[in-house]
Every structure is written in C-alpha cells, then in structure tokens.
C-alpha positions as semicolon CSV with decimal commas, in nm:
position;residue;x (nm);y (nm);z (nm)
1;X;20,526;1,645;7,921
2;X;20,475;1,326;7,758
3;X;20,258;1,070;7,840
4;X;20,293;0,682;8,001
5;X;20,453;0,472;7,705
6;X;20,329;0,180;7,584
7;X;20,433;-0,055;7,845
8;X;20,358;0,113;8,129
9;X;19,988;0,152;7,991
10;X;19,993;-0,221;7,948
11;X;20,080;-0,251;8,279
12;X;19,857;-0,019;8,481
13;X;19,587;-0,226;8,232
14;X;19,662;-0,537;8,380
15;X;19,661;-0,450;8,757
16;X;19,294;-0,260;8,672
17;X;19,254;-0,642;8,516
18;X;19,351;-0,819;8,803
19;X;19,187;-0,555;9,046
20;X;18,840;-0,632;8,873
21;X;18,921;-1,052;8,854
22;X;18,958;-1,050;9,237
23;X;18,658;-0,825;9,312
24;X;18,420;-1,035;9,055
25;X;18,580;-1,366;9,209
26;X;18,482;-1,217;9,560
27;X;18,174;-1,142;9,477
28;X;18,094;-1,484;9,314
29;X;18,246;-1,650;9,648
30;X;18,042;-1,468;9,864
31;X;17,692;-1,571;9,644
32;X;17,813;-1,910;9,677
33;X;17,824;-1,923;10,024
34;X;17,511;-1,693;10,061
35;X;17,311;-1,986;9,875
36;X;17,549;-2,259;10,047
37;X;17,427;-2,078;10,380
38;X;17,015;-2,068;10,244
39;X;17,051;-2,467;10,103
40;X;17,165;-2,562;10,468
41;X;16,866;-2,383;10,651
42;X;16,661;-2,494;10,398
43;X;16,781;-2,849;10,495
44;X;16,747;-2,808;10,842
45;X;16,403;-2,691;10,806
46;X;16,298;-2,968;10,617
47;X;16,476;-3,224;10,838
48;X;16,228;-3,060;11,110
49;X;15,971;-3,028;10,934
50;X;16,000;-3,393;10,813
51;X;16,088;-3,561;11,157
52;X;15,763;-3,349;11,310
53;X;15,526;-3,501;11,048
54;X;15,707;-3,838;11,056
55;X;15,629;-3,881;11,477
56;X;15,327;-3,688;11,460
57;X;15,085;-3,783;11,146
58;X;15,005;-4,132;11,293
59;X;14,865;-3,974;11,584
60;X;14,525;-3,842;11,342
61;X;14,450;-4,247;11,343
62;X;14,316;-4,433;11,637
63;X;14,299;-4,789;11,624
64;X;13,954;-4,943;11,748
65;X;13,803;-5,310;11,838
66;X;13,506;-5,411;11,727
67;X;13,294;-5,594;12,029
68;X;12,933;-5,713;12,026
69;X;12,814;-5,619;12,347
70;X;12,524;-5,749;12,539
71;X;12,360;-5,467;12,744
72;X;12,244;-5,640;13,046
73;X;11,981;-5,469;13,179
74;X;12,084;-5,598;13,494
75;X;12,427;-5,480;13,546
76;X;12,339;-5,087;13,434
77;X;12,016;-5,057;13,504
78;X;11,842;-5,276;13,704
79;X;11,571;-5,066;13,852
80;X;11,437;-5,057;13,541
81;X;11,396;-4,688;13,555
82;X;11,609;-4,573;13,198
83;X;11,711;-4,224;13,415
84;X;12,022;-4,108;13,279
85;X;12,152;-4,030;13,641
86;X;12,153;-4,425;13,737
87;X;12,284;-4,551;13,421
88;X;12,608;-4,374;13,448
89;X;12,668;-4,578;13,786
90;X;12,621;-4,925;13,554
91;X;12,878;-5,178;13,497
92;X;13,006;-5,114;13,151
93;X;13,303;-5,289;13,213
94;X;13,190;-5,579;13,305
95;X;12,942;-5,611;13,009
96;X;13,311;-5,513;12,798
97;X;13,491;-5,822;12,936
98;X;13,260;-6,061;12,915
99;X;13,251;-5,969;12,526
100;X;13,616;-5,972;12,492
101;X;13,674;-6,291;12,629
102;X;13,403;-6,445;12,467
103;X;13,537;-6,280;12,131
104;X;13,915;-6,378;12,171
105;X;13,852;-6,746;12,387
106;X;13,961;-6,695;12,707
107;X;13,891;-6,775;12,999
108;X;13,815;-6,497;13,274
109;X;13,985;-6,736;13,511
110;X;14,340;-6,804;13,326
111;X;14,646;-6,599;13,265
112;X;14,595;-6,451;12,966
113;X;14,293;-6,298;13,080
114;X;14,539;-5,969;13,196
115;X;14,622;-5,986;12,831
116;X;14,285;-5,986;12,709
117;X;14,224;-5,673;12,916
118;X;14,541;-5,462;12,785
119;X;14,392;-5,513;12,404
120;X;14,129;-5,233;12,489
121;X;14,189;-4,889;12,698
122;X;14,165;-4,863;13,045
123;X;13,855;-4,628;12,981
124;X;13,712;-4,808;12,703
125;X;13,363;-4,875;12,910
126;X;13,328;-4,481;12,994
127;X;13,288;-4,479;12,567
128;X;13,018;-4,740;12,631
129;X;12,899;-4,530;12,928
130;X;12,811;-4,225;12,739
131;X;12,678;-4,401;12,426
132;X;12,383;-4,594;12,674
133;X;12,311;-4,223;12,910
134;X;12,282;-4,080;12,545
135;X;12,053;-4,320;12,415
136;X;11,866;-4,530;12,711
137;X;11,660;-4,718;12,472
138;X;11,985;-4,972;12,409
139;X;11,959;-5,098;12,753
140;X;11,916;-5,451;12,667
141;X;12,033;-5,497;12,320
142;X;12,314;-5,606;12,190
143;X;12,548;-5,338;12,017
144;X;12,820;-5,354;11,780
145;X;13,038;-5,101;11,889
146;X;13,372;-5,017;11,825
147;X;13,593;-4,930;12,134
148;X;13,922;-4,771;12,167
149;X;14,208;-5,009;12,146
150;X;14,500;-4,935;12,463
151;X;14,777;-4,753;12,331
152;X;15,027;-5,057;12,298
153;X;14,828;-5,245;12,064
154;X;14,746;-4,883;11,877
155;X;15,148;-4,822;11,869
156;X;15,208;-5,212;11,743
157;X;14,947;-5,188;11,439
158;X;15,108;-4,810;11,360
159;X;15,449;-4,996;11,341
160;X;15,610;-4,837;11,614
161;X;15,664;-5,168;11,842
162;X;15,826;-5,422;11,573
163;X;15,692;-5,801;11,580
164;X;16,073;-5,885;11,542
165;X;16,146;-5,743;11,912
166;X;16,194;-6,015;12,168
167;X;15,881;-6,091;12,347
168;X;16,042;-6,001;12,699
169;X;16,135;-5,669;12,545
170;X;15,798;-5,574;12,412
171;X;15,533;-5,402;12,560
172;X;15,303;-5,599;12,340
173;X;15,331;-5,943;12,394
174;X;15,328;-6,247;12,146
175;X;14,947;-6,365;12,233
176;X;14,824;-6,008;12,205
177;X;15,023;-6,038;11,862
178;X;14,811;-6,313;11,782
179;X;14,474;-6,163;11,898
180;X;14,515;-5,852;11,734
181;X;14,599;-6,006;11,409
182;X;14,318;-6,239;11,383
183;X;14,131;-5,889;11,437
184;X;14,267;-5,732;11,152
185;X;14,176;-6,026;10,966
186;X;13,826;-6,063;11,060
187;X;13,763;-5,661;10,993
188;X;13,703;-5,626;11,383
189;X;13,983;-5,409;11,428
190;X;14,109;-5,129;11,210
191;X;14,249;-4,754;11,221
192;X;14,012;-4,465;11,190
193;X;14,020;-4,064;11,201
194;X;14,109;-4,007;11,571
195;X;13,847;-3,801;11,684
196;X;13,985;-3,821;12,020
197;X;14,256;-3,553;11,948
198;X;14,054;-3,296;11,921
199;X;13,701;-3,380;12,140
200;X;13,883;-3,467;12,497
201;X;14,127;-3,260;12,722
202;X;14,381;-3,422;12,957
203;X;14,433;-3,738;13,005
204;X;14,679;-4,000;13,177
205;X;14,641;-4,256;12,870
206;X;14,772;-4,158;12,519
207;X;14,477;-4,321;12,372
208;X;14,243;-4,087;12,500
209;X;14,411;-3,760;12,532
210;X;14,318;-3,477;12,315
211;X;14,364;-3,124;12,250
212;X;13,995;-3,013;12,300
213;X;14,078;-2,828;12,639
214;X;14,403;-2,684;12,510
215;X;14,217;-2,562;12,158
216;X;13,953;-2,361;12,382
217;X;14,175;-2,219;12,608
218;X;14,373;-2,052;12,349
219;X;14,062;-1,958;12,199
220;X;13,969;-1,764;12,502
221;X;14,292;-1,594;12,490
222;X;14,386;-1,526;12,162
223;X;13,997;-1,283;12,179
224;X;14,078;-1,119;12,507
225;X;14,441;-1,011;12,378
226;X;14,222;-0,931;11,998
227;X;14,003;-0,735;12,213
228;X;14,234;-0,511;12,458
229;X;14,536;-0,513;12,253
230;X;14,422;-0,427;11,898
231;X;14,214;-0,117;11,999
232;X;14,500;-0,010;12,316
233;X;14,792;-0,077;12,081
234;X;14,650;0,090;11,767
235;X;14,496;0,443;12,010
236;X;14,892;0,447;12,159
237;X;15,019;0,457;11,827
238;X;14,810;0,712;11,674
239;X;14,877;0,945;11,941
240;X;15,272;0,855;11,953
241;X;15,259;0,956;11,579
242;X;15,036;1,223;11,535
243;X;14,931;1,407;11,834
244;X;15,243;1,353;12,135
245;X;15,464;1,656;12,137
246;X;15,822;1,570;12,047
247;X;16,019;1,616;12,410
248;X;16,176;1,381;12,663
249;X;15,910;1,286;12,782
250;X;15,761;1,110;12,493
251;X;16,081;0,985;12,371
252;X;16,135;0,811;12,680
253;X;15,835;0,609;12,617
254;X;15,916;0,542;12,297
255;X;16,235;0,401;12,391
256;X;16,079;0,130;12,647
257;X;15,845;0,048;12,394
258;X;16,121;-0,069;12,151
259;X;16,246;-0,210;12,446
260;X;15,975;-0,392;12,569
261;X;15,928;-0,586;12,240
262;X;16,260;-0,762;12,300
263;X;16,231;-0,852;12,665
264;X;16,231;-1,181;12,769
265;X;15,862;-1,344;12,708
266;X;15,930;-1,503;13,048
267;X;15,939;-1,145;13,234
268;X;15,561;-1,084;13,127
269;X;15,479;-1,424;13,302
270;X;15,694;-1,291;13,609
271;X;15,418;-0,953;13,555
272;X;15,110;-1,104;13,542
273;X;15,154;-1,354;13,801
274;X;15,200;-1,021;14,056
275;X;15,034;-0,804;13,905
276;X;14,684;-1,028;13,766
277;X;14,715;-1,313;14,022
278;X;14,872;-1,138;14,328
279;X;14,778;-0,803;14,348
280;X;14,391;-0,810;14,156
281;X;14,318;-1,193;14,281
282;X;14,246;-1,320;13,903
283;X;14,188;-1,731;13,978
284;X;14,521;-1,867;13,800
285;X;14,519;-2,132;13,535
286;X;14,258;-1,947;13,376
287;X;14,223;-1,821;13,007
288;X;14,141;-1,472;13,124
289;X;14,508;-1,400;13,311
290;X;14,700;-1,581;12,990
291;X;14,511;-1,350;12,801
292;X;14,617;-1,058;12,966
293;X;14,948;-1,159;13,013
294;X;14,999;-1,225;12,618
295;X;14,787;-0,900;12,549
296;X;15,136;-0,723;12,793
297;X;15,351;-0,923;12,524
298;X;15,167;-0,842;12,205
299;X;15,108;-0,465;12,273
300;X;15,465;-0,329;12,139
301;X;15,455;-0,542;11,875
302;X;15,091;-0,336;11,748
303;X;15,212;-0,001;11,876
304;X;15,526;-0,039;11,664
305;X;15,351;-0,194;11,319
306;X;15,050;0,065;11,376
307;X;15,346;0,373;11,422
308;X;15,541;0,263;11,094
309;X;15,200;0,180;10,944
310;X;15,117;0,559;10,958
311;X;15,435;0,701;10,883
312;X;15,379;0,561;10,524
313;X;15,119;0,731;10,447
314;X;15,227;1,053;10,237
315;X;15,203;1,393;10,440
316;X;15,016;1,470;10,132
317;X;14,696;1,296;10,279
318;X;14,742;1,528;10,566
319;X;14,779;1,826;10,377
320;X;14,482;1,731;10,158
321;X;14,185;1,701;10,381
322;X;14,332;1,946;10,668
323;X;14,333;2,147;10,325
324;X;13,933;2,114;10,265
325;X;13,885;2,192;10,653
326;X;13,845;1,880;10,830
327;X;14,010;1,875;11,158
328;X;14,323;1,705;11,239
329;X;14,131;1,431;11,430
330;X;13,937;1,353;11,128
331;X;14,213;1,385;10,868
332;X;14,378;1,105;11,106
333;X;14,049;0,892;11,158
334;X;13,882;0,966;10,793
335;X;14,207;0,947;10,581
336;X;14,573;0,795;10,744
337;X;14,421;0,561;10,960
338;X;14,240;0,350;10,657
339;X;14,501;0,405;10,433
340;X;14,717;0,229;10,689
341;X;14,475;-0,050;10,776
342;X;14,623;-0,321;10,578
343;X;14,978;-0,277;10,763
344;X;14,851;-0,208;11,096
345;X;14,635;-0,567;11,030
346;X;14,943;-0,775;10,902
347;X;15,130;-0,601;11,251
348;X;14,820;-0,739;11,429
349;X;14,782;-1,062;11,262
350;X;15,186;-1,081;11,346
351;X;15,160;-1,025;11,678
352;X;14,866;-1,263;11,763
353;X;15,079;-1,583;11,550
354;X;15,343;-1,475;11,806
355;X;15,128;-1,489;12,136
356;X;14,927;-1,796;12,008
357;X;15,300;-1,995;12,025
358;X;15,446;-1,846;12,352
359;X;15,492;-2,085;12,637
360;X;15,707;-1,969;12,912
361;X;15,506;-1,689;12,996
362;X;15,189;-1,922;13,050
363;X;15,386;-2,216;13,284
364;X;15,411;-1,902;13,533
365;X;15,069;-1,798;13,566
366;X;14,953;-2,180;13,596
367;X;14,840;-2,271;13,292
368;X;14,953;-2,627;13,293
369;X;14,696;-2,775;13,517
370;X;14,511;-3,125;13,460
371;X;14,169;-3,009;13,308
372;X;13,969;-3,281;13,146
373;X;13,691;-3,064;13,084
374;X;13,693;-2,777;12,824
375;X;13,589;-2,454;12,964
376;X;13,261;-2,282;12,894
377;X;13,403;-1,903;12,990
378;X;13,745;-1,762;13,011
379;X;13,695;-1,790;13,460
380;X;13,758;-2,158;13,423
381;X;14,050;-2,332;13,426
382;X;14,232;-2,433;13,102
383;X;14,548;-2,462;12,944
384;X;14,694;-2,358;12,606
385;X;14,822;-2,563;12,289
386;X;15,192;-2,469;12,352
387;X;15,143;-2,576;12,694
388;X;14,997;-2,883;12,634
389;X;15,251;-2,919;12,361
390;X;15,530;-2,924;12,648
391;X;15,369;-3,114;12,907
392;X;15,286;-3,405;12,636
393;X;15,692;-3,409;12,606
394;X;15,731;-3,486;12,924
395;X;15,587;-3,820;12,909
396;X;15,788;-4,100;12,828
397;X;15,532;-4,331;12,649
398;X;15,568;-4,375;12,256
399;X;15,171;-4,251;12,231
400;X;15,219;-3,952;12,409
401;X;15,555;-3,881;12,154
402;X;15,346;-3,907;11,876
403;X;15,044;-3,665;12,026
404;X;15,307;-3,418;12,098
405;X;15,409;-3,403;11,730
406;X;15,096;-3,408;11,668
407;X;15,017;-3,101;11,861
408;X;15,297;-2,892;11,695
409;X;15,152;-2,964;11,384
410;X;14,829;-2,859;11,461
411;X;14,983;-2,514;11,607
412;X;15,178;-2,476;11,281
413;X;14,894;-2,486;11,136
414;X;14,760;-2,250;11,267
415;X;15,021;-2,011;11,321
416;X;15,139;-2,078;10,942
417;X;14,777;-2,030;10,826
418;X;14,790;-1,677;11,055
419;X;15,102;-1,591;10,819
420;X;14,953;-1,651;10,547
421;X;14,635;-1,437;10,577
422;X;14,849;-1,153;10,691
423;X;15,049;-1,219;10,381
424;X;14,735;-1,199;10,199
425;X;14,526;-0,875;10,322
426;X;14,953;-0,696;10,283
427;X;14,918;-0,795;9,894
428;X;14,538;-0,737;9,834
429;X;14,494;-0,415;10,008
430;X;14,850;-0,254;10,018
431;X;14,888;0,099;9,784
432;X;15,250;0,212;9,730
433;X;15,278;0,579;9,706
C-alpha cells in the first residue's frame, strides 16, 4: 500500500501548523492576561498603599505653640508647700491664658478671646500640669514651654483646611489665620515628632490621642497566645504525626482542625465571650481573654504548619537514630523536631501576624473600651491596635482620619516586619532534602 502523496502530506502539515499557531497564540493570550491580571493588583495595592500613607504620615507631626509662662506661685501652689499632691489641683490654665492673650493681644474681655482659646488644646494645661508635679522647683519661674496646638489649627498648618475656604465654612477662622501665621513667623509655632501617638491612650481630642494603650494591650496578647499556643499547637502536632494511631477517631480530629482554620474569626469571639467571660468569670476588656481568644484562632494555624513541618523531614532521619537505638520519643525530640524548627517557626511567626490584625473577634469580648491609661498586667483593661484602628474610624473629625491611617501604618509595620523575619529564619535555616 502506498503512502499519502504529496499533497495530502502538505496538507496534514499545515493543519499540525495551524494546530500549534492557535495553541502558542493561546498560550501567549493567557500570559498576557496573567500579567494584565498581576499589573492591576499591583495597582490596587499601591493605590492603597499610597492613599494610607498620604492620610496617615502627617499624623507623626504635632504642631506646638510656644508660650512664656509665668508660674504663679499663687494660683498652683499657694501654701507654699511644693507637695506634688497639691500642685496637681493648681490652675494651669489660668497661668496658660493669661500668656496667650498677652502673646497674641487680646483682651480676656472681647470676642476674640474664644478664638484665642481654640489656638491651643483643650488639655494643653494638664501638659503644664505634669511638667510642674515633675519638677516643683519651677513654681515661680517663668517657662518657655511649648504646648500642644488644638487640632484645627494642627490640621490648617498640615494643609488639610485650605486658607482659600470661606471663612463661614472653616473650622479655622480668618483671625486664628492671622495669629497662627505671625507664629510661624516669629519661630513660636512649628511641627515636631508627635510623641503623643505613641505615649497616651484614648482620648476625645485628636491632638492628644495615641496608641500607647492599644500598643500594650496587644503586647499582652500577642505573649499569652506565644505562650499557650506555640507549645499546645506544636505537642498536638507531634502527636497527630507521629504517635496517634491512624482510625476514625483521629481522623475526625483532623478534619475539624482543617476546619477550624477557616471558620469565621468572629465565631472565636462568640467562644470566648461564653466560654472565658461567662462561664470562668475572666473581667472582659482585658488583654488576658483577647489573648486567649486569639490563642483559639491561632492554634490550627500551628498544628497544621508544625504537621507539614514534620512530614518533610525524610523517614530516613527516623530510620537513622531509631537505627543506633534511641527511642522513638527521642528520634522525634533529638532529630525531626529540630530539623523542622525553621518551618514550624515561619507557621508560628504566620499565625501570630494573623492574630496581631484580627478585629472582630476582640469587639465581642469588649475590647473597645475608653482606657486612657496603659495597663501594667494583662487583668487590666485595654484595647488592641486593630481595635483602636476601627474605633478611630468612627470619628468624623479630619485629626482623628489622619490617626487612623496612621494606626494602620503602624500595624503594617509590624505585621509586614513579622513577614519578613519569618521570611528570613525559612531562607537562613531551611535544608532541602
């Protein structure tokens, strides 16, 4: 039998051609829109990333007025007496006022004396408070000190309230304009680090609210989920892998714990409120029930890095030192279980950046109170950076927008910096076998 003639080879060679054209125009269609798909998240991410940093890097700047104040002895401490208990009762504010209006002309009597006022915080004299208790021997000097300016005026020399506005329109109004520009000019007011952000807590002005409380708090938690769910999740894991029998039993528990690393972070809050609150009378709004709430969340998260952790490790190891005689328990404790140390970290490391940025679960167990003061044990009540985060966005004033972008960046920060040094111990202590 005789084979295809000429043409018909030439044809069959053409449809292979035009088989192969579409498949390698297919495939260069679908890496277009594979890198047309990564160039729009990357977009998108920057777009957040550069509306976050926009709103929120003004916020590391305070604006302050310089005063020279005249410590009366007899408006804080007229007794004479220098005890720290008796000068916090002084009258700061009045020693403030009469330096402001003698600094910017006014009269205490006319109508732009409520003017005068709004140029400095509402809680500008507690600053002057706790610079005299510190130091007594100022009482009855006079002090150049630089006080916080109120949020308006802070927001006007940041550029976020625009000279161009109509006065009736703007919270800062033409003679405060005025004032706070002959400041500038004289060097008695200027922008400096905000230290505020992170040495106070809560806070009803914008000025003066921090993230010291919030910082602490998670502090607290992020150790009491390092220290119950590192060692719980890691022991479950070991004995999941190496030591439970393979039957129903087991393999029901290893289904909930894939399960319960995609439940709802919500649901854990739902747990701890009845189970840490309710049932073993925790006090809410505390550090120590968030922490055991996000040590609930973080658990199958370990268990599940620690298991695939130690199924890397070549049976080989196993083999080896059950080979020399040591027991199973030390083969596991002497030999797999450091071998599989830098995974079971980066799981850890994982799973802690995850808790540190979880909010829901922390609104239900109350950790959204008004604290002012930072707590000095995990008992006392505190909130968390996401919280705070949240509850800043629910303020409508422009400083309190800018603090809240402010306090994402900070926990980007840290969660990115988290990333990273899981990132880091992965590449400097990972062996491929």
């Amino acid at each position: 039998m005789s084979g295809p003639s000429d043409s018909e080879r030439i044809a069959i060679s053409e449809i292979v051609a035009r088989g192969i054209r579409r498949r390698r125009a297919a495939e260069a269609r679908f890496k277009t829109y594979g890198a047309i798909a990564i160039l729009i998240a990357i977009a998108f991410l920057l777009t957040l990333f550069a509306t976050i940093f926009s709103n929120g890097i003004s916020a590391f700047t305070q604006t302050h007025i310089r005063l020279e104040l005249a410590l009366d002895p007899a408006l804080i401490d007229p007794d004479g007496t220098r005890d720290p208990e008796k000068l916090k009762s002084g009258n700061y504010r009045k020693i403030i006022e009469t330096a402001l209006f003698s600094r910017l002309n006014v009269d205490a009597k006319s109508p732009d004396a409520r003017l005068a006022r709004l140029m400095l915080s509402d809680f500008s004299h507690y600053e002057l408070r706790d610079r005299v208790v510190g130091n007594p021997d100022l009482v009855g000097t006079t002090e150049s000190v630089w006080l916080p300016a109120h949020s308006n005026i802070d927001q006007y020399i940041k550029g976020a309230i625009k000279k161009e506005t109509p006065n009736e329109r703007r919270l800062v109004k033409d003679q405060q304009i005025a004032w706070a520009d002959e400041l500038a000019a004289a060097g008695d007011l200027k922008r400096t680090f905000n230290r505020y952000l992170f040495t106070r807590g809560a806070s009803s002005k914008p000025e003066l609210a921090g993230l010291e409380v919030a910082l602490i708090g998670s502090f607290w938690m992020m150790l009491i989920v390092l220290v119950f769910a590192v060692p719980i999740g890691v022991s479950a894991a070991v004995y999941l892998e190496e030591f439970a029998k393979k039957n129903s039993l087991n393999d029901i528990i290893e289904v909930n714990i894939n399960n319960l690393a995609a439940v709802p972070s919500i649901v854990f809050g739902i747990l701890g409120l009845a189970v840490f609150v309710n049932t073993i009378g925790l006090p809410r709004s505390t550090p120590v029930v968030g922490g055991l709430v996000l040590t609930l969340m973080t658990l199958p998260t370990i268990i599940i890095a620690t298991r695939a952790a130690l199924k890397a490790v070549p049976p080989s190891i196993r083999e080896a030192a059950l080979g020399v005689g040591a027991s199973k328990m030390q083969s596991i404790f002497h030999h797999v279980l450091p071998l599989s140390a830098p995974a079971v970290l980066t799981g850890t490391i994982i799973g802690l950046a995850q808790a540190l940025g979880e909010t829901a679960p922390l609104l239900i167990v109350g950790l959204f109170a008004f604290v002012v003061q930072a707590p000095a044990t995990p008992f006392d009540s505190s909130s968390a950076l996401p919280v705070q985060i949240y509850l800043w966005a629910t303020y409508q004033e422009r400083g309190f927008v800018e603090r809240t972008s402010a306090g994402i960046i900070v926990l980007l920060a840290f969660m990115i910096g988290m990333n990273l040094l899981a990132i880091i111990l992965r590449s400097r202590f990972e062996r491929r076998w």
